[in-house]
C-alpha positions in Angstrom: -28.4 -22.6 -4.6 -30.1 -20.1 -1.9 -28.8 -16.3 -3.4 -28.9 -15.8 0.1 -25.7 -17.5 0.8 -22.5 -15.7 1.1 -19.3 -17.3 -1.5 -17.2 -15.4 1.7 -18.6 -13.9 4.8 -15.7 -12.3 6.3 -17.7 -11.0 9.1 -18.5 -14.9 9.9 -14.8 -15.8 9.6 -13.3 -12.7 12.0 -16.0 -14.1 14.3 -14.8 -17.4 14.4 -10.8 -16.1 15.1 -11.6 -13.2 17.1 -11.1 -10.6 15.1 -8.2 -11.5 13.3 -8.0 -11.1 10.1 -4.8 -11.8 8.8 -4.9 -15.1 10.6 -8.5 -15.3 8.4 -6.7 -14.6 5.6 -3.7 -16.6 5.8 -6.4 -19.5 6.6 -8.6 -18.7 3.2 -5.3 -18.2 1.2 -4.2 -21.5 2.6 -7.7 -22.9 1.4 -7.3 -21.9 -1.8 -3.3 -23.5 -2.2 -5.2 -26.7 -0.8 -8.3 -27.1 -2.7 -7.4 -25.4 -6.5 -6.3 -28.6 -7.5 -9.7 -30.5 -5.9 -11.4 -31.3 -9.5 -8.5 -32.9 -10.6 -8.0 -34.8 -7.7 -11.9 -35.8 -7.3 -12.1 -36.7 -10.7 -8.9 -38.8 -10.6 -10.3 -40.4 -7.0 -13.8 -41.5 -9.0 -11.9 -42.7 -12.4 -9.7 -45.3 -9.9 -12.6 -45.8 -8.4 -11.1 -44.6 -4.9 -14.7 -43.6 -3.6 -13.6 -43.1 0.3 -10.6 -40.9 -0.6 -13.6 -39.1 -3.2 -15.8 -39.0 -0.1 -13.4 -37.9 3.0 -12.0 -35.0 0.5 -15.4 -33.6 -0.2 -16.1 -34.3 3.3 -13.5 -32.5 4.5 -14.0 -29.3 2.1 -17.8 -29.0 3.9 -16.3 -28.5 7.2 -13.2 -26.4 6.3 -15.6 -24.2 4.1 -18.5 -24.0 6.7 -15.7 -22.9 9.4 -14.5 -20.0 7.3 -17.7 -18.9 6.1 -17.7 -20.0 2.4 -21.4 -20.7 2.4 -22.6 -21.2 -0.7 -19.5 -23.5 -1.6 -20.3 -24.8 2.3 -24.2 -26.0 0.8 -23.0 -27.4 -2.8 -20.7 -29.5 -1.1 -23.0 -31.7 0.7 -24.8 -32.0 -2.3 -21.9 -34.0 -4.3 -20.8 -35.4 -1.1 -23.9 -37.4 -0.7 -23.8 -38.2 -4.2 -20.1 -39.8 -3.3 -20.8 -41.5 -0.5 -24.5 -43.1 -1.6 -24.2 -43.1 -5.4 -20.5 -43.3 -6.0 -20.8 -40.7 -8.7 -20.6 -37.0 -9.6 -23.9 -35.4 -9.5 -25.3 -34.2 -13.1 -24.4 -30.4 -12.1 -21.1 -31.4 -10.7 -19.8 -28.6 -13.4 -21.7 -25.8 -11.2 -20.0 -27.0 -8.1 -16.7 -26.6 -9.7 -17.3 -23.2 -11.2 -18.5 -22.1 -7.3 -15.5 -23.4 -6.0 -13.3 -21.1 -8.5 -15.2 -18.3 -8.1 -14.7 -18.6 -4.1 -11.3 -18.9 -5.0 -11.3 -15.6 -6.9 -13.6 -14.2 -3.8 -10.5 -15.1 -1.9 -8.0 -13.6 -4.1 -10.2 -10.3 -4.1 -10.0 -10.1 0.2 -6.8 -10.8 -0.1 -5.8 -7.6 -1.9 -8.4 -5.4 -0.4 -6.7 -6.9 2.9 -3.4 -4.8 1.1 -4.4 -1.4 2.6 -3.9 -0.5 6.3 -6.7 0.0 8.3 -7.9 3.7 9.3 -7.3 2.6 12.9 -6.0 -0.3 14.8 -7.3 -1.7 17.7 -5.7 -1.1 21.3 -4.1 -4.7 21.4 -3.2 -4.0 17.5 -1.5 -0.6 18.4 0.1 -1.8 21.7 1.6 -5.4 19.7 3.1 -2.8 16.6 4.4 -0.5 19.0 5.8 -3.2 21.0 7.4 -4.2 17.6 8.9 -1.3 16.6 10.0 -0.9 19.8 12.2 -4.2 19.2 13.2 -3.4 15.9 14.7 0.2 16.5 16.3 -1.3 19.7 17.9 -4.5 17.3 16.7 -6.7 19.7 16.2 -10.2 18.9 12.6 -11.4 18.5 12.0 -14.8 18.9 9.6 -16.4 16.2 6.5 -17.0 18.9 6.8 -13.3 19.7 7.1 -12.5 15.9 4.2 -14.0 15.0 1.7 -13.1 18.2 2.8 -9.5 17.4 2.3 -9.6 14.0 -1.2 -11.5 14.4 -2.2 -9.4 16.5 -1.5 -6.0 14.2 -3.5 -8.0 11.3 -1.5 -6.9 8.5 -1.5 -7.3 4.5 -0.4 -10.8 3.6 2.3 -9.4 1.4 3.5 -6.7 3.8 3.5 -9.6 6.8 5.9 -11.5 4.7 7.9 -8.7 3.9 8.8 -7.7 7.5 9.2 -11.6 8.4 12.1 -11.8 5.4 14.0 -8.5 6.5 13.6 -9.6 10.1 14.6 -13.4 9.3 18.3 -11.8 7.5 18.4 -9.1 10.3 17.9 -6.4 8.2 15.6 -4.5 11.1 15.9 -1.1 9.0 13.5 -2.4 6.4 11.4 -4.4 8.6 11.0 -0.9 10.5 10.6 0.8 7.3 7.7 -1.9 6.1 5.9 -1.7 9.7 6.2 2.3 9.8 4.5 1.9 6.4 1.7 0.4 7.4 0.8 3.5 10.3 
């Protein structure tokens, strides 16, 4: 593998969704729900002797990863994929591919907790969507889920702390949804 290529280029991935990186992250942490279990399922696809599924799961990985700027797990992939599709085998270092997907996993983890503190300064269409929000929420007014979630996209928050002012909004509780936004100034 070229040392050269990034396990997560977040500068890649913000460049690809304008900028936004909790849509980035909610898209990597996604990923990483989708394709722990990948192994497992590749390994029970080439046992049953399921080569296409084998082949349009790897296949599909190599374009998820190469749009979200996993590189290096972007470039192993088409190395087992083309064992898949022409050889209808794992390659001989299938273990290394495995141990790059995991740690790209863990690389996910790890932006996904440095994502956890707020930024120094937001953006003018970050600041104008939170004040916008907070806005709503000290006025009790409802917010309809497409407005919820452009606003919230738009202010980039922590995974964790989007969730948390989604629930209190969701039961109406608009104190700790204001509480959880003013948090995050």
């Amino acid at each position: 593998m070229d040392t050269s290529e990034s396990v997560l280029d977040l500068k890649f991935g913000l460049s690809q969704l304008s900028g936004n990186k909790t849509l980035l992250l909610t898209l990597l942490n996604k990923f990483s729900d989708e394709y722990r279990s990948l192994d497992d399922d590749l390994q029970e696809f080439m046992r049953n002797e399921q080569f296409d599924n084998a082949y349009s799961l790897i296949h599909t990985l190599k374009g998820v990863t190469g749009n979200l700027g996993l590189f290096a797990l972007h470039h192993r992939s088409k190395h087992v994929e083309s064992y898949v599709r022409n050889e209808q085998t794992l390659p001989d270092d299938y273990n290394e591919f495995v141990a790059l997907l995991n740690e790209t996993i863990d690389a996910i983890a790890a932006a996904s907790n440095e994502g956890s503190a707020p930024p120094d300064e937001l953006t003018p269409i970050a600041q104008q969507a939170r004040t916008q929000l907070l806005n709503a929420l000290k006025a009790s007014e409802f917010i309809s889920q497409s407005t919820l979630d452009g606003w919230l996209d738009n202010i980039a928050l922590p995974v964790d702390t989007r969730a948390a002012i989604e629930d209190a909004i969701d039961e109406l509780d608009y104190e700790t949804a204001l509480a959880k936004l003013e948090g995050t100034a």
